[in-house]
N, C-alpha and C positions, 0 to 999 in steps of 0.2 A: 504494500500500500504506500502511494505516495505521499512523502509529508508536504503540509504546506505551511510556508515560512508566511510572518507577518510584515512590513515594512521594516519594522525595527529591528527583526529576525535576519533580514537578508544583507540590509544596512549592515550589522554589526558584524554578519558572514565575508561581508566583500572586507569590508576594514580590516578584520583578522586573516584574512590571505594577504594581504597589501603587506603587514606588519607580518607576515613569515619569507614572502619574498625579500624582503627588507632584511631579515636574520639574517637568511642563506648567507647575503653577499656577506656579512661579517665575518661567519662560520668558514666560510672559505678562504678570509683573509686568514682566520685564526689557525688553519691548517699549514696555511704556509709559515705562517710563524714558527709553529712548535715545527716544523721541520728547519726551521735556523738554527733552533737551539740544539737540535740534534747534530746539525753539521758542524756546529762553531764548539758544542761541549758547553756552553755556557746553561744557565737556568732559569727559572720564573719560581718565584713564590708570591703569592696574589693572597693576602689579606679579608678576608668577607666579614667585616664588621655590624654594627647596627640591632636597634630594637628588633624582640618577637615581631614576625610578622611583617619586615620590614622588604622582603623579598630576596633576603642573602640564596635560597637554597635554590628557585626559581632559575636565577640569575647563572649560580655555578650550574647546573644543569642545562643549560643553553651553550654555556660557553664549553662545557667538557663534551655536548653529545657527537661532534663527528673528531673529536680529536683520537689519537691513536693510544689508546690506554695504557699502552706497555710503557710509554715515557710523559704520562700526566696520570695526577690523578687527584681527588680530595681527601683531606683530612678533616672530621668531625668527632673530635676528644670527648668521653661523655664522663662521668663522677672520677676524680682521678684514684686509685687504688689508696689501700694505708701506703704499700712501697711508694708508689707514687710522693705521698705525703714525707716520708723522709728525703726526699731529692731535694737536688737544686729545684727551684720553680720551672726554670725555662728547659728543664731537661726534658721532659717528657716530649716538648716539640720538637726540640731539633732533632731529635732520631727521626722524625718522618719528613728531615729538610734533602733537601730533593739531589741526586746527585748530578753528573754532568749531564748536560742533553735533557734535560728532564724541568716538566710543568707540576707545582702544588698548590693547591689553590686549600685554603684554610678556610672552615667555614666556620667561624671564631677561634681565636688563636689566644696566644700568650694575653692578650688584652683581656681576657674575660678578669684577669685579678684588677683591671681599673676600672670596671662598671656592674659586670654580671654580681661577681664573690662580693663585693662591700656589698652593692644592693641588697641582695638576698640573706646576708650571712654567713657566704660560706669560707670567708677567712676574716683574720682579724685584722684589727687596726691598725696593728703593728708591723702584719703582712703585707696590706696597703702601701702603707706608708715606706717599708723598706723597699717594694718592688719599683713605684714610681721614678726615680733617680738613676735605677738602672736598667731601662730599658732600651735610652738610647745609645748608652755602650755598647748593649750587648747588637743593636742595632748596626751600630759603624762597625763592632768585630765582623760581623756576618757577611755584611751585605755593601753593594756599590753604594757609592754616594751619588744620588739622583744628579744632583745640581752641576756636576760636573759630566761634561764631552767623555773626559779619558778616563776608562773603569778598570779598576785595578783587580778587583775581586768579580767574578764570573757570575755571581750570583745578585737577580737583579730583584727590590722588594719592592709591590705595590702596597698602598695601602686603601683599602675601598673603604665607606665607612655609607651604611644606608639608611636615609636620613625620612623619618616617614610622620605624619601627623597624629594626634592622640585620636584625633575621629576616625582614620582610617585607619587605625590599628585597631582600634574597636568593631569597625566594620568586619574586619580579618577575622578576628579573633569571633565575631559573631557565625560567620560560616565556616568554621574550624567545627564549632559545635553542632549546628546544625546539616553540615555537609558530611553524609557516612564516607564520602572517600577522603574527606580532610582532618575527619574527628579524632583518629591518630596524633595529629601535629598538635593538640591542646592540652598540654599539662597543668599539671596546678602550676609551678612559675607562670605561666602565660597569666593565669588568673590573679596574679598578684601584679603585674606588668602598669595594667590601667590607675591602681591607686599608689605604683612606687613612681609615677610617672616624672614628677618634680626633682626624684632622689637619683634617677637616671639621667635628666635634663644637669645636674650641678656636676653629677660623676662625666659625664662627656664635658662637657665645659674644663676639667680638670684635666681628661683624660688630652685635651687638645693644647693646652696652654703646657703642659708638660711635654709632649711627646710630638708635638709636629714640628718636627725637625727642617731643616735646610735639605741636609742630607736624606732624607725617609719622610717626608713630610705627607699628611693624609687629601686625600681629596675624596669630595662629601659628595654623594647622589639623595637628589631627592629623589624618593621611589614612591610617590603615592601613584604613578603611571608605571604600572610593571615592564611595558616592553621599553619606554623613552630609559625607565633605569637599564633594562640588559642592555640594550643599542650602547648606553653609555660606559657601563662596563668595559664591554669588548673595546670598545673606541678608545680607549682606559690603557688596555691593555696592548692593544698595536701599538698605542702611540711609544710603548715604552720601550722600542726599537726602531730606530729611525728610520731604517733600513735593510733588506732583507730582500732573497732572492723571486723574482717574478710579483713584485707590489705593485696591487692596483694602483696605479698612482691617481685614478679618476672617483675612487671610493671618499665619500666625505669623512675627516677622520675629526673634524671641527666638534669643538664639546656644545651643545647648548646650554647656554647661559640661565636659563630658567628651570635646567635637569641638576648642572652640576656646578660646585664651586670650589675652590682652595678650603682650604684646612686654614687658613689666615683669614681668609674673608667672614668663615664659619665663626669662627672663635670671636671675633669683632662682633659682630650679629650678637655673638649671644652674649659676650660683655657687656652690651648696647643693653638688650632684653633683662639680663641678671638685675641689671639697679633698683634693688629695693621692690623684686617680687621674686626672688627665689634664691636660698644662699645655703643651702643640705650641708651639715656637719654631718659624720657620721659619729 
């Protein structure tokens, strides 16, 4: 039997083939990418930052699905072990930092102790507050430094950070519960997300005014438009090679200014925003 579409049924039909024609060409840019890295030996680690709901998982699963699996892949760390708990902090990631030739894409990473663990509870104050300081050491040990042409170290770090509205995380999180193929993704944190929302808003504000470097510096997507955020992603992420064998050079690799901003401009905004309506001690 044939179905029949309503105006706004076909309307949004044609729209969503537009916005998957529009992927491909990325998807294709991002294949020849990861095959630079496999010729030069050099690597990617890509960052997925941001509020529940914010579209981190969406996004890494656009950008991983025609890549070559054998030299990309994600990392998603869940309660860390007691072992776990006797380590360095940062140990448990770099064992899945990526070797030569090879893409990892974090879908929250070592940053969960400057937003998720104080939010929530799950490390103390003193944890906090020791981690902060040394992130961007362990940052410059690791990793190139963005700001310069000549890279000394092979391994290059993005950092994405997905930047989403309290009303549309609400919407999310609304069909999380009532959608049986999404209800999976709704934990209790999700349900404590909407009323820590202030105490998330102070911790990124911190998490930015400490850690966005010259060298590794963050850059913000607003994702309340899921595909304008993966488009920007990806765009993200070519851009963080200038050059590379068989590049469309006709592909718009331009950020929009109303999807994405600096990690400088973010932190000013909410400077601007913080005076004398939100100021979260923990």
């Amino acid at each position: 039997m044939a179905i029949k579409l309503t105006k706004k049924q076909k309307k949004r039909a044609f729209r969503r083939e537009i916005e998957l024609i529009e992927l491909k060409l990325y998807q294709i840019e991002l294949i020849k990418l990861q095959q630079y890295f496999e010729k030069t030996g050099r690597s990617l680690i890509v960052i997925f930052e941001g509020r529940d709901a914010a579209g981190k998982g969406g996004s890494i699963k656009r950008v991983l699905e025609y890549l070559n699996p054998k030299h990309c892949k994600t990392v998603a760390l869940g309660k860390p072990t007691d072992r776990d708990t006797t380590q360095d902090y940062f140990q448990r990631y770099t064992v899945h930092f990526p070797a030569a030739g090879e893409i990892v894409l974090f879908d929250r990473s070592w940053y969960n102790r400057t937003m998720v663990e104080p939010a929530l509870g799950f490390c103390s104050q003193e944890e906090y507050e020791d981690f902060l300081p040394r992130v961007s050491d362990f940052e410059k040990l690791h990793f190139n430094n963005n700001s310069k042409k000549e890279h000394k170290k092979k391994t290059i770090l993005l950092k994405l950070y997905f930047s989403i509205t309290k009303e549309e995380q609400a919407k999310r999180f609304e069909k999380r519960q009532t959608n049986p193929l999404k209800e999976w993704k709704f934990s209790e944190a999700d349900a404590q997300m909407q009323d820590k929302w202030d105490v998330f808003t102070e911790l990124k504000y911190i998490m930015l005014k400490k850690t966005n470097t010259k060298s590794n510096p963050w850059d913000i997507i607003r994702s309340n438009d899921k595909h304008k955020a993966r488009i920007t992603a990806m765009k993200l992420i070519l851009r963080s090679v200038p050059n590379y064998e068989n590049k469309n050079l006709e592909l718009d690799l331009s950020l929009d200014q109303s999807v994405w901003l600096s990690g400088n401009c973010e932190e000013d905004n909410m400077k601007a925003e913080r005076k004398g309506k939100w100021n979260y001690k923990l």
